[in-house]
N, C-alpha and C positions, 0 to 999 in steps of 0.2 A: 383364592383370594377374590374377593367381589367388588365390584370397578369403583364402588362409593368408599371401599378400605384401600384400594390402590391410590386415591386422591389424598388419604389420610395417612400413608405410607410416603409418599411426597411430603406432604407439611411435617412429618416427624422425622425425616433424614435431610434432604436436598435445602428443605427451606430452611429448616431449621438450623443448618448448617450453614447455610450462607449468612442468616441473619446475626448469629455468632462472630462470622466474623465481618460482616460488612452493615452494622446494623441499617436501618430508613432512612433516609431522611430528618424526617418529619416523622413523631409518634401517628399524628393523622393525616390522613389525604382527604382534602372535599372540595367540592366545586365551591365557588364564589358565593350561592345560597347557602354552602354548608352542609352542603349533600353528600353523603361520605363515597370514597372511590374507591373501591374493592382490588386489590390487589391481582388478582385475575379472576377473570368471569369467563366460564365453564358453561356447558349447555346444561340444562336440568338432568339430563340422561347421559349421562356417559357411557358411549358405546365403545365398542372394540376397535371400531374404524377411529376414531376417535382416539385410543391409545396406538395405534398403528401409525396414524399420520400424522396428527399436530402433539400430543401426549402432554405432558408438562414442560415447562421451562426449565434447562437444566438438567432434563432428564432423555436420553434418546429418542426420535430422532432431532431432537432440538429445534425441530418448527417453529415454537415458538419463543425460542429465546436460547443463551445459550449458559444463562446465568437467570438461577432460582426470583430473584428480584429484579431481575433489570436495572434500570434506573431508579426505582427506589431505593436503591441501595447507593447507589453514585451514577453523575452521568457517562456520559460516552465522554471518552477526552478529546478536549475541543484544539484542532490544532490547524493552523496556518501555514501552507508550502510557501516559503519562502526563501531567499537567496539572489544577492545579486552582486554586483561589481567585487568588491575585495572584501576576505574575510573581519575585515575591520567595520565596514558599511552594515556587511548581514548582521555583525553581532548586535551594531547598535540595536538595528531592526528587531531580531529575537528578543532585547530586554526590554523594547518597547513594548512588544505584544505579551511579553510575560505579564508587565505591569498591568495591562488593559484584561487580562483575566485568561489570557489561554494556560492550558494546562501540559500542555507536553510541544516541543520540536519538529519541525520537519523540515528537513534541509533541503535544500535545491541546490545542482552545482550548475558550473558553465558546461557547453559543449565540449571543449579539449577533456574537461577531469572525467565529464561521461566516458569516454571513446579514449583512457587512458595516452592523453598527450600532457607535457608542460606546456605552461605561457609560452616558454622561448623557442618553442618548435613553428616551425613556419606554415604548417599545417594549422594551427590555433590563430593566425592574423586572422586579426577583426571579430575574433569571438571570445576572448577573454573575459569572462565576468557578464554577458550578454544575456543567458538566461539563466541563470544562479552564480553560484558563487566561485570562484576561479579557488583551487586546493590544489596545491603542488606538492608542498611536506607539510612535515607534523610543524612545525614553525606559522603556516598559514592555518592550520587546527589550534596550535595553544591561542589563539589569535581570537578564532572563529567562537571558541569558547570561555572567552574572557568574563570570569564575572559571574558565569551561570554556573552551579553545583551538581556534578554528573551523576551524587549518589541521591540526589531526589526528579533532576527532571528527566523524563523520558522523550528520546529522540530516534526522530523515524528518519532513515536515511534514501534518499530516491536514487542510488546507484546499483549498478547493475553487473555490466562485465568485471569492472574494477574494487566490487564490493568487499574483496576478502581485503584490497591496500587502504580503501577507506576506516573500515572496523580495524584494520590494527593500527592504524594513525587514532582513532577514537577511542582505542584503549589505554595508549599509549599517554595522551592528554590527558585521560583518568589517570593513569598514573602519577603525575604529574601534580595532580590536584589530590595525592594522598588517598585517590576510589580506586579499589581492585576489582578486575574484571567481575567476579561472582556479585558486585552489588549493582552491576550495569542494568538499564533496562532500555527496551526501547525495540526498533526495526531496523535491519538493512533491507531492501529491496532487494535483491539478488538472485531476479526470476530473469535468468537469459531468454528461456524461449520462446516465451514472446514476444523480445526483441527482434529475434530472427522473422516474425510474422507481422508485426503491427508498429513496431516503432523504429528500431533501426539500431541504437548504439551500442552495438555487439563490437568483440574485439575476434574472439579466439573461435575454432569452429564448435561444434555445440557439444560431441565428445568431451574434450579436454574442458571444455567449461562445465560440465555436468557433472567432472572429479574436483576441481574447485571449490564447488557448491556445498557436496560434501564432505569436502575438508572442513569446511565452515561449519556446518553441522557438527560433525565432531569433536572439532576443538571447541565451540562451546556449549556443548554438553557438558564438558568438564569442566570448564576454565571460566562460562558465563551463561550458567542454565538458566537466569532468568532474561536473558535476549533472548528476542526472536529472531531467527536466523534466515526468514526468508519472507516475504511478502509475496505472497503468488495474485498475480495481477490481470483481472481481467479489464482493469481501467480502460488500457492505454488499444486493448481487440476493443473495447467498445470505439475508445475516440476515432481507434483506424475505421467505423462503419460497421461493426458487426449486429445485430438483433440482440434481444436480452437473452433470448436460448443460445442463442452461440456463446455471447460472454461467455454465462454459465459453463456451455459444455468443454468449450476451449479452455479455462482457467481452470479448471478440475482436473481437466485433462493433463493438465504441465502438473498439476499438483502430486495426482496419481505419480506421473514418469520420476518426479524428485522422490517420491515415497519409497519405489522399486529400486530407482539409482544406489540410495542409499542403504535399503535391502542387502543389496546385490555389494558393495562394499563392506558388509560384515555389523553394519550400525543395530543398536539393537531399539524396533519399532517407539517402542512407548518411552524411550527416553528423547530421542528428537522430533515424532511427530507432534508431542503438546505444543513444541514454541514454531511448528507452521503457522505463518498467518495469511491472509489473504486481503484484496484489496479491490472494492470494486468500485464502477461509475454510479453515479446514479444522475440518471437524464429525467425527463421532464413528465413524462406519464406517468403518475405519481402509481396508480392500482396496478401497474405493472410491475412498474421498480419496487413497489413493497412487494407482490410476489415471487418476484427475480430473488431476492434476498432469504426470502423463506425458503423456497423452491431448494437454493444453493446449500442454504443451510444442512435441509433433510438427506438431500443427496450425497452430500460429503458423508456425512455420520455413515450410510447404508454403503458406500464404499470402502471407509474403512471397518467396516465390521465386517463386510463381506468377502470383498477381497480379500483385505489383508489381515483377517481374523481380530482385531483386537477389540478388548470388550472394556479396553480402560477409558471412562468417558472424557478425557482429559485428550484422549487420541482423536477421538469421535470428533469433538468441536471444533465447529470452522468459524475463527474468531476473524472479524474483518473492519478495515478499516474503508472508508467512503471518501471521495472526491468529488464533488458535485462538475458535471459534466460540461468540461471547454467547449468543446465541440458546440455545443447549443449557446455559446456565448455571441452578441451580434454587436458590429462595431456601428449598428444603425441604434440610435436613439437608444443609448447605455444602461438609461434608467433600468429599461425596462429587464436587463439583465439581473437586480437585484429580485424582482418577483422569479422568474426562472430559478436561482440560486434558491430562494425560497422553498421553491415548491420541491424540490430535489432532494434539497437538506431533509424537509418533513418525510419525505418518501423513505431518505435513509435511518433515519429516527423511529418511522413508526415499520421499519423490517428490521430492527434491533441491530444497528452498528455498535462495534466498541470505542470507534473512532472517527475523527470525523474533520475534514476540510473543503469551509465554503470558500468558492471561487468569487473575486472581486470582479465590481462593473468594468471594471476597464480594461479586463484583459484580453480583451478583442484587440485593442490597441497598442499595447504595451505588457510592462511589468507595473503593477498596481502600487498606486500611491498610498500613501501613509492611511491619506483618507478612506481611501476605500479600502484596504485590511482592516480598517475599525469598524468600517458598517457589516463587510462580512462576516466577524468574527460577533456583532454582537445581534445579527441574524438568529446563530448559534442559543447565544443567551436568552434572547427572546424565546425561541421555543422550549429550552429547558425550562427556564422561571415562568414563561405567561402562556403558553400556549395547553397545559394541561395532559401533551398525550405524554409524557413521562412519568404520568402516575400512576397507571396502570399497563400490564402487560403484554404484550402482542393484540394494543385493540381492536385492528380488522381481524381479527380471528373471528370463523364463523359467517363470514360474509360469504355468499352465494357464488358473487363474485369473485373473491380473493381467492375462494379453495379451487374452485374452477381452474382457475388461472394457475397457482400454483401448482399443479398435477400435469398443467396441458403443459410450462415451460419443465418442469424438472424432467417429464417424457420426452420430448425435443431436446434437452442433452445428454437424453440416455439415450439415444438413438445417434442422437451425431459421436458421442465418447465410442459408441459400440464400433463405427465405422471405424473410426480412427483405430481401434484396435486391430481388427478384421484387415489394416492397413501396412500393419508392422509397426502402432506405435506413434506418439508424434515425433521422434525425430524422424523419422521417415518422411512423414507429413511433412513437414518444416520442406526434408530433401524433395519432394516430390508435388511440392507446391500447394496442397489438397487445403489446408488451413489458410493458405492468404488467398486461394482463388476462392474461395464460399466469403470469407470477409468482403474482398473485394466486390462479388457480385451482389452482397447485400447492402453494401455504400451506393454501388450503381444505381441499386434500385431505387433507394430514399434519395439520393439526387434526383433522379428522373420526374419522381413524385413533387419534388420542391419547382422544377421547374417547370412543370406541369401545372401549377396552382393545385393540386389536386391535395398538396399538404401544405398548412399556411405558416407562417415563420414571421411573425407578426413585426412590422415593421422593414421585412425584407420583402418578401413578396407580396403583400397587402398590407394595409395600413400605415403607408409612408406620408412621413412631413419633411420638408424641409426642415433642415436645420442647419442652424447660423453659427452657433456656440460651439466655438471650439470645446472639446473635455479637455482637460487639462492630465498630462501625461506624463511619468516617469523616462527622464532618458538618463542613459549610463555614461557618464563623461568616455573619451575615446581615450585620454588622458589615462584613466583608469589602466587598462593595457601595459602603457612602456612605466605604469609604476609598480607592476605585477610584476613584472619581465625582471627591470633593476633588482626587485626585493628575492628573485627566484637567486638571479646570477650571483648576488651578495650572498645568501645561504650557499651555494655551490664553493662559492671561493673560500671561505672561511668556514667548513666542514673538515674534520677529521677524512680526508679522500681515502685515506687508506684502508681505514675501516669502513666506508663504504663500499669498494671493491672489493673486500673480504667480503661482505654482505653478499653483497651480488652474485658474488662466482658458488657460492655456498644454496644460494636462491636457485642457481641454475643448475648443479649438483642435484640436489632436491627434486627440483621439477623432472631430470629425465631419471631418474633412480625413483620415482613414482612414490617419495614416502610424502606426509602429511604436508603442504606449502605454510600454514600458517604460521608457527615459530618462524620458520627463516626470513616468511615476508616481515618481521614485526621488528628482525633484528635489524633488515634494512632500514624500517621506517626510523628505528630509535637514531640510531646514525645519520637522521638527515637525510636519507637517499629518495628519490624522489618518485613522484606517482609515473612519469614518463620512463625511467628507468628503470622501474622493477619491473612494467608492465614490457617496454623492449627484452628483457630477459626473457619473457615469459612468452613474448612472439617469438625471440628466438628458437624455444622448444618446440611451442605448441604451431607454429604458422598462425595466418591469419583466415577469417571465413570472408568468403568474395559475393557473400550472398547468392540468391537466386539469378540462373540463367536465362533471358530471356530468348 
């Protein structure tokens, strides 16, 4: 076949295909003259290298996109992490951002629901409801989802150790609302191991958390194949200080080990690797972060076709969702955080995200006010509708630069992934410290350089004004709290108790008898039993991890 009928073998299967079922947009695309915008642009010559490295959208290795049309066909889903004080407060909040145009969920909880505690554990004073949304039972969930309709919107969940008690309190509300699991869509997060390395809110050691996981997988493969079961996150290695080649190789890396885990428990490849998704930063060097994201792309695909043999392209694709990067957020002159959030956003738009959440001005100082969720989100709007690069396909493809760039980071996580093997693996790494001490020394470094002047942080290190205006700030009444605590203690008292302790002893039967935890956790949750409770069962079996020894 000759490489001019291989581009003509793409438009008569892949494109054709997609456009079927996803038809454009718009019958046309043109610039503001009328100048028409070609759907992808190809070099005159298509060479072999050419089909090797960037190839077609849609098509192995997915370089340049992961879907025949992109955003001609529909945007990225535009979504908002939000969450705060009581499930009643976030909901308002959700239906206001619904209204204002977002397209899908994204929950935030408080620190206790992270790190599997209730309000009334004494361990949770003073952080109830502080940076997301305090969720104790399904009571605080029919709450949380008051009003919104679970069989069309899609909801990305940012929990981690506790993810399998949240998904079934989420089903369970579906149910509730007449939507059975198999019409669910959306995300849990429920990438532990980089909790263990960059962010912290693990519960169980990383064993027993890595059969968790794929229980999860399992159960909804049958039960809810259109969720995605895992969010593998290199967000939160970038926020801890990593480079964009580390991201990279460290989030692949966890991705690989969850591949193998679930290998290794009997799952069968091409039914749960389609709904992996992944999750990345995107920080402020825009020619980088679009090649971090290509880079990522190719590399996944060549992993799972090589490694682990599959040639189903639905395996291949590393679907991702973006976060535009805290960490670069400055509580100096706020403004200028919305250009930052800008330029990131673009970055993640034009390396083909599926999803997508800009960070608001304020959050250097807070949790983001009303106001500013609206500017963020219509950031978003602005580049889909005015900005012009969603009408065509991977447009820095072909850049001197970009391909450069994309080869030099996907090599620099093939080289760090190799180590890690050569290692015994990242749980090893995790034990033996190998992944938080390269993080760590790459934070060192870009700190050194900030305080050095040698890298500018505009408005931190150079370019300071006084300022007088206060910003005006979201705070969470304290109040909030002993009205969590009451509304928990009232659920406890007025629950069926005895069906709850059936729940539980049955939960914990399960856990050391090694069969599947889902059903039994979902039986507690239907009973009222709580996120602090099932999760104490589950320390009972599993212990707790004490983190790293210094």
């Amino acid at each position: 076949m000759t490489l001019q009928n291989k581009l003509k073998s793409w438009q008569e299967n892949e494109l054709k295909n997609s456009l079927d079922r996803f038809p454009e947009r718009r019958e046309q695309f043109a610039t503001h003259g009328g100048r028409p915008v070609n759907r992808l642009a190809v070099p005159e010559h298509i060479d072999q290298k050419y089909l090797d490295e960037l190839a077609f959208p849609g098509r192995f290795p997915f370089t340049r996109g992961v879907q025949p049309t992109m955003y001609r066909g529909r945007f990225w889903t535009m979504r908002q992490y939000a969450g705060f004080s009581t499930a009643a407060a976030s909901n308002e909040r959700y239906r206001y951002l619904l209204a204002q145009g977002q397209t899908g969920l994204s929950i935030a909880f408080d620190l206790p629901t992270q790190i599997g505690y209730d309000s009334d554990d004494s361990i949770s004073l003073g952080e109830v409801g502080k940076v997301g949304v305090a969720i104790d039972t399904l009571a605080d969930m029919e709450v949380l989802f008051d009003q919104i309709p679970l069989d069309t919107i899609s909801t990305s969940m940012t929990i981690n150790s506790p993810a399998m008690v949240l998904l079934a309190m989420y089903v369970a509300v579906a149910e509730k609302q007449g939507v059975t699991a198999d019409k669910l869509r959306g995300t849990i997060q429920n990438d532990i191991l980089k909790e263990y390395v960059a962010r912290g809110t693990y519960i169980f050691p990383p064993r027993p958390s890595l059969r968790l996981i794929t229980n999860i997988f399992q159960w909804c493969a049958e039960q809810a194949p259109l969720f995605n079961t895992i969010s593998i996150s290199g967000y939160h290695i970038r926020e801890a200080g990593s480079t964009a080649g580390q991201e990279v190789a460290f989030t692949l890396a966890n991705g690989l080990t969850y591949v193998q885990t679930a290998l290794d428990a009997g799952l069968e490849l091409d039914v749960f690797a389609r709904r992996l998704a992944f999750f990345f930063n995107a920080s402020s060097n825009l020619l980088e972060e679009v090649a971090k994201f290509r880079a990522a792309r190719r590399l996944w695909a060549r992993i799972m076709k090589e490694r682990f043999g599959t040639t189903d392209a639905r395996s291949q694709m590393l679907r991702f969702h973006t976060q535009t990067a805290g960490n670069t957020l400055t509580a100096q002159q706020v403004d200028n955080n919305i250009v930052r959030v800008t330029i990131q956003a673009l970055a993640a738009v034009l390396g083909g995200t599926q999803s997508l959440h800009t960070n608001s001005r304020d959050e250097a100082l807070s949790l983001p006010t009303e106001d500013s969720v609206r500017t963020a989100l219509r950031t978003q709007q602005i580049i889909a509708h005015e900005s012009g690069v969603a009408d065509t396909i991977d447009p820095l493809a072909g850049s001197y630069f970009i391909e450069q760039l994309t080869d030099t980071i996907e090599q620099e996580a093939v080289e760090l992934i190799n180590r890690i093997d050569e290692a015994g693996g990242v749980v090893s790494c995790i034990e033996n410290g190998f992944i938080a001490s390269q993080i760590e020394d790459a934070a060192y470094q870009y700190q050194q350089e900030v305080e050095k002047g040698e890298r500018v942080i505009v408005g931190v290190n150079d370019f300071q004004v006084e300022e007088e205006d206060a910003v005006p700030v979201m705070r969470v009444d304290p109040q909030v709290e002993d009205e969590q605590v009451a509304r928990l203690q009232g659920i406890k008292r007025d629950r069926d108790q005895t069906r709850v302790e059936q729940a539980l002893a049955d939960l914990e039967r399960a856990a050391r008898e090694d069969r599947n935890l889902m059903e039994p956790v979902l039986t507690a949750v239907r009973a009222y039993g709580s996120l602090g409770e099932i999760c104490n069962v589950l320390r009972g079996v599993f212990g707790e991890y004490r983190g790293r020894q210094w």
